[in-house]
N, C-alpha and C positions, 0 to 999 in steps of 0.2 A: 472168692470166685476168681476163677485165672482164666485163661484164654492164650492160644501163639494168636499174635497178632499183625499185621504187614507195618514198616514204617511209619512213625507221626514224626511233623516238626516238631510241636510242643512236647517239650518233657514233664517241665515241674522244676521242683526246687533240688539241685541234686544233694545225694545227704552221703555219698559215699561210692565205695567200688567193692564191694565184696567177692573175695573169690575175683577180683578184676571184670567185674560187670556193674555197668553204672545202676546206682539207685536212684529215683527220683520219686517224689512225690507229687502228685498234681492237688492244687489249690482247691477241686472239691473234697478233697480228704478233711480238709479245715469245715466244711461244712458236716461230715458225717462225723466228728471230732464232738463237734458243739451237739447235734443231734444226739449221739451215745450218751455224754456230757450229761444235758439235758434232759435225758429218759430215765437214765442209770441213779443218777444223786440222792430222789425219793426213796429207791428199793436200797442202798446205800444206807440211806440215816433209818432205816424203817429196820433193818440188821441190825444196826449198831444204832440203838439208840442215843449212845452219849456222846456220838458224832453233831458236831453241829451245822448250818448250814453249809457256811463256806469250808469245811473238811468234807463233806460228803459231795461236792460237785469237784473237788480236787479230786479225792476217790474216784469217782467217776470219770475222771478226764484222764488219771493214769491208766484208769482199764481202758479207754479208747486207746491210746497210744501200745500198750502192751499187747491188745487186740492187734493191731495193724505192724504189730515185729512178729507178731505169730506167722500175719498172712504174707511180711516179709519171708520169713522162714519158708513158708510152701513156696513160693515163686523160686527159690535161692533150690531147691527139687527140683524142680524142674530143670531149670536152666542150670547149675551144675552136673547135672546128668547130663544135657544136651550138649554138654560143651564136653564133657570125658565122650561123648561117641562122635565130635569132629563135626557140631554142626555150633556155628556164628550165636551169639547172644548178643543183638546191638545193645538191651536196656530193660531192665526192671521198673514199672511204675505205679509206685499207689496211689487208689482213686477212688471214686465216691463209692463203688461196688465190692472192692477187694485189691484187689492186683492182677498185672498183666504186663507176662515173659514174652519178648518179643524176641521170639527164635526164627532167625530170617532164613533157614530152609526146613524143610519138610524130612523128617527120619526117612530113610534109606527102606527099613525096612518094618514089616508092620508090629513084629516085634522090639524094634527100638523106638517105634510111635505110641505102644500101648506102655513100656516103660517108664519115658518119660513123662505121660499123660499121667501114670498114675502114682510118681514122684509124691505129689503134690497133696494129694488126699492120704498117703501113708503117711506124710510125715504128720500132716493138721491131725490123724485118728493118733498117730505117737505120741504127739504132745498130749491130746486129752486124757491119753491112759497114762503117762506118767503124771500128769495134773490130777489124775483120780487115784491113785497113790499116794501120791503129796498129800492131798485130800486128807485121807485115810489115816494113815499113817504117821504121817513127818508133821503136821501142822496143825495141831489141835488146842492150841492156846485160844481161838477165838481170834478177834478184832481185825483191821484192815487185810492182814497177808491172806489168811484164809479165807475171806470173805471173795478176795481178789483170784483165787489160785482158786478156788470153786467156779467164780463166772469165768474164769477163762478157760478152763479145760469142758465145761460146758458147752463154752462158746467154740472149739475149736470141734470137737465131736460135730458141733451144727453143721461147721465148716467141710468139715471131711467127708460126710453122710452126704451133706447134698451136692458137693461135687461131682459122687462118685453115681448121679444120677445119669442114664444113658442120653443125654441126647444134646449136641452140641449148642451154644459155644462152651459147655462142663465140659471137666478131664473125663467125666465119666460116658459120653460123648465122643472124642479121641479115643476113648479105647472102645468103645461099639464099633468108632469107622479101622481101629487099628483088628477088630476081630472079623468082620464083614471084608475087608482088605485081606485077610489071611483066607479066609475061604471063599472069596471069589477070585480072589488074583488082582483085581482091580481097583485103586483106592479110591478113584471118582467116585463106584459104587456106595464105598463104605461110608464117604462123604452125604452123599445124597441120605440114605439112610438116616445115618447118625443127626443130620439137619432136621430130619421130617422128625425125630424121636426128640426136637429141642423144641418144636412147635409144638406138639404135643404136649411136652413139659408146660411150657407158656401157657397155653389153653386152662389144663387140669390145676396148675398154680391160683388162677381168679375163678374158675369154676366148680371148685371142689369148696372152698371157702362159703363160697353163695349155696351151691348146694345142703350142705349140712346147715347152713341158717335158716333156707326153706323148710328143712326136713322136721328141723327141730320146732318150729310156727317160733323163732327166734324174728323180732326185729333186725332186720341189716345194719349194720354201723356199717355206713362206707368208709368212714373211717380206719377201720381195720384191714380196708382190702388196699390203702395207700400201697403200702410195702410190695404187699403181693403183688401189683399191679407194675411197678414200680423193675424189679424182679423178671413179673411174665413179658414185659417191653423189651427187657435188657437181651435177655435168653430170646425172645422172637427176633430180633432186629439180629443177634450173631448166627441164629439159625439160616437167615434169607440171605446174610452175606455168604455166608459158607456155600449154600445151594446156589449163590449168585458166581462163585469160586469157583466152584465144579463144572459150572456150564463155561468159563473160562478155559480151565484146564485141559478140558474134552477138547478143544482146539488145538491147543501148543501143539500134537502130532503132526497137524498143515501146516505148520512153520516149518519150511524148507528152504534152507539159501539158495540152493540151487533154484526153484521154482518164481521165487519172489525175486529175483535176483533182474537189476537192468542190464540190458545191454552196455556198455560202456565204449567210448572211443579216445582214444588217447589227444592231447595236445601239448602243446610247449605254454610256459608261463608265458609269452608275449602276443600269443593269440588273440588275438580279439574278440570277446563275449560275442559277438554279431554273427563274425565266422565261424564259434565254434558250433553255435546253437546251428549255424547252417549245415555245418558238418553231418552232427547227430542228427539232423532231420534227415539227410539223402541217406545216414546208413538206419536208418529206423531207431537210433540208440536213445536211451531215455537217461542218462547221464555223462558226467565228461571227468578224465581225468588227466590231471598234470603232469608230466614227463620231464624226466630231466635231459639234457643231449643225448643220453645214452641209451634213453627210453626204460628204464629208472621210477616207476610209479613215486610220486613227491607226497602231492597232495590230490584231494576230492572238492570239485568244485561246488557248493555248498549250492543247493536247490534255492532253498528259503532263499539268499541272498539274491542268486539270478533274479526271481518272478519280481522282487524291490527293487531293480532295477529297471529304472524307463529305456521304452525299447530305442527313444532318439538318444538315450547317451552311452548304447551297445557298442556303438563302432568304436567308440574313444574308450571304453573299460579294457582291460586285459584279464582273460581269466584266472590268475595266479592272485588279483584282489580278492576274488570272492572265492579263493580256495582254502582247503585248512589242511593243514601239515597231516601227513599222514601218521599218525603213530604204530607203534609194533601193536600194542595190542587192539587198534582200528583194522587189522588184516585178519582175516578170517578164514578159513577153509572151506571151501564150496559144498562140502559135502554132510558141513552140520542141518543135522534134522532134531527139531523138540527140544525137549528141555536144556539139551547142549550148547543150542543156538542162542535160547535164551538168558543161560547163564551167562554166556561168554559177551552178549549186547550188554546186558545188567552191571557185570563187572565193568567196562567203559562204559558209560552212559556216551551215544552221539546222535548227531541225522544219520550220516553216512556210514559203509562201511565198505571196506575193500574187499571183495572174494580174489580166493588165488585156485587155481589148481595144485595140486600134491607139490608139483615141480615148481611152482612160484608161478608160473603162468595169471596170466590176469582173467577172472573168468569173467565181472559184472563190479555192479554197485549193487550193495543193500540198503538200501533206507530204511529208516526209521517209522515211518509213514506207511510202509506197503506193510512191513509187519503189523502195523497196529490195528490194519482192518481188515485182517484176521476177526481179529478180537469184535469186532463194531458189528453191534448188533444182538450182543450177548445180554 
C-alpha cells in the first residue's frame, strides 16, 4: 500500500539509497515480519511436509522479507518516475502497512499525477505475472523456491489489484483525483472526490465482510474482521487528511504578499527598541527594519524577540539585538501570489521576510504568522 506523503522526523533503520533515494524501514515492519512469520510457517510445513518446524518459520520469515523488496520495488515506481519528471523524493519508508514515497511536490500536471500514481500497481501486477510464469514454466521441481515464487506472485497481484482501487490514500485514488483533475480543470476537486471514494472504500472493506456472514446465517468471527478493520482505519484516516488538504489548498490563492504584507519603517542599528516601537506606532507600521548608513536594508527586527523583551529595559536595548541578518533568499518580490509564495517561504523556512518592489524598493514585512492564519481554522 503506498501513499505521497508530507515530511516525518522519524525514519527508520536506513538500509540504502537506491537510484539515490534513501530507504528506511520503520521498526513496525519487525512487527508485520513476526506476524507473516507466524501465520505463513503452518501453510509452509502443511506444503512441504518434510519441512520441519524450525525450516518452515524460516520459510516463512524469507517470504516476509522478499514480500517487503517487492513493495520496496513498487515505491522505487513511483518515485523514480517522480524524480525523471523533476519533482523532490526526500525518502522511501517501510512500515507496518506496506510503504510510503514521500514526493514533496505535487505533479505539475494531471497526467504526470496519474503516471506516477499508477507506477506502482504496474510494477507489483509485473512481478505477479512474471511470478506466474515462473510458476509455470521455469520452477517445477517442488520444495521451498516454488512454494516461495507462488506466495509471492500471489501476494503481489493482491498488491497491485488493490492499489489500483479508486479512492484515496490507494495509487488508485491519485489517479481518480489525476482523472477528475483532467476534466474539471481543478485538482482540489479531484482531491475531494478521490478522498470521499477512500471512505467509501473503508466503509464497504468491514461491511461487506459482516454482510455476507449475515447473509450466509454464518456466525461472526470478529476475528477475521482484525485485518479488515485494521485496513478500513488506515484508508479512512488518509482519506480525512487528504479532504483535510484540499480544504487547505483552496486557500493558498489568498496568500498574497502584497496583501498580508506590514507596513515597515526603516531604522539604524543604534536605535533604541523604545524609539523604534515609537516610531512604528505614529507612522501605523507594524514592523521595523535595519538600515545601514546608506539606507541599505541589513536586517528584520524579529517580532518574537521584541514582545520578550520588558518594556522597562526598551530604552537601553538597540534594535540590531533583536534583529537577524537579512539573507538573499529572505527578500521576496511583492507581487508573489499562491503557490509561488509558498514555495519560495518553504525553501527558507523564517518569521520574517523582506518584500521589495520590481526596482529593489522596500515595500513591507511578511511574517510568518499573518500567512499562517490564513490557514487557521481549516
Amino acid at each position: 500500500m503506498s501513499e505521497q506523503s508530507p515530511r516525518r522526523e522519524f525514519s527508520g533503520l536506513p538500509m540504502g539509497r537506491p537510484f539515490g533515494i534513501p530507504v528506511y524501514v520503520s521498526w513496525t515492519w519487525f512487527l508485520v515480519a513476526a506476524f507473516i512469520t507466524v501465520m505463513f510457517a503452518p501453510q509452509f510445513r502443511e506444503m512441504l511436509p518434510e519441512l520441519g518446524t524450525t525450516a518452515s518459520y524460516v520459510a516463512a520469515f524469507v517470504f516476509a522479507v522478499l514480500l517487503y523488496v517487492s513493495v520496496l520495488l513498487h515505491e522505487l515506481a513511483h518515485s523514480v518516475l517522480a524524480k525523471s519528471y523533476g519533482l523532490p523524493v526526500r525518502r522511501i519508508t517501510l512500515y507496518l502497512l506496506g510503504g510510503v514515497s514521500e514526493i514533496e511536490k505535487e505533479p505539475p500536471t494531471p497526467g504526470k499525477e496519474f503516471m506516477v500514481a499508477g507506477a506502482g500497481p504496474a510494477l507489483s501486477l509485473g512481478l505477479a505475472g512474471l511470478g506466474a510464469l515462473a510458476d509455470v514454466y521455469v520452477i517445477n521441481s517442488g520444495g521451498i523456491p516454488e512454494v516461495l515464487i507462488r506466495q509471492l506472485w500471489w501476494a503481489n497481484l493482491i498488491v497491485g489489484v488493490f492499489n489500483l482501487l479508486p479512492g484515496l490514500p490507494l495509487d488508485g485514488g491519485r489517479m481518480l483525483r489525476a482523472g477528475v483533475w483532467k476534466i474539471a480543470g481543478n485538482p482540489g476537486t479531484g482531491t475531494v472526490i478521490a478522498a470521499w471514494g477512500g471512505r467509501v472504500l473503508a466503509v464497504l472493506l468491514v461491511a461487506g465482510p459482516l454482510a455476507m456472514a449475515l447473509s450466509s446465517d454464518q456466525e461472526i468471527d470478529f476475528t477475521t474482521l482484525l485485518w479488515p478493520l485494521v485496513l478500513a482505519s488506515f484508508i479512512w484516516m488518509g482519506a480525512t487528511q487528504s479532504l483535510r488538504v484540499a480544504k487547505i489548498r483552496a486557500r493558498i490563492p489568498q496568500v498574497n504578499a502584497r496583501a498580508l504584507a506590514r507596513r515597515a519603517i526603516p531604522v539604524t542599528a543604534e536605535t533604541p527598541l523604545s524609539e523604534a516601537l515609537r516610531q512604528a506606532a505614529e507612522n501605523r507600521a507594524g514592523a521595523l527594519v535595519v538600515v545601514d548608513h546608506d539606507g541599505k536594508p541589513v536586517a528584520i527586527v524579529n517580532e518574537a524577540a521584541v514582545q520578550a523583551t520588558p518594556e522597562h529595559r526598551r530604552p537601553w536595548v538597540n534594535v540590531a539585538s533583536l534583529a537577524k541578518s537579512i539573507e538573499p533568499a529572505m527578500v521576496l518580490d511583492a507581487d508573489l501570489v499562491g503557490e509561488p509564495l509558498i514555495d519560495a517561504m518553504r525553501e527558507t523556512p523564517g518569521s520574517e521576510y523582506l518584500l521589495v518592489e520590481r526596482g529593489g524598493a522596500i515595500f513591507g514585512v511578511l511574517a510568518t504568522a499573518d500567512v499562517n492564519r490564513v490557514f487557521t481554522g481549516v
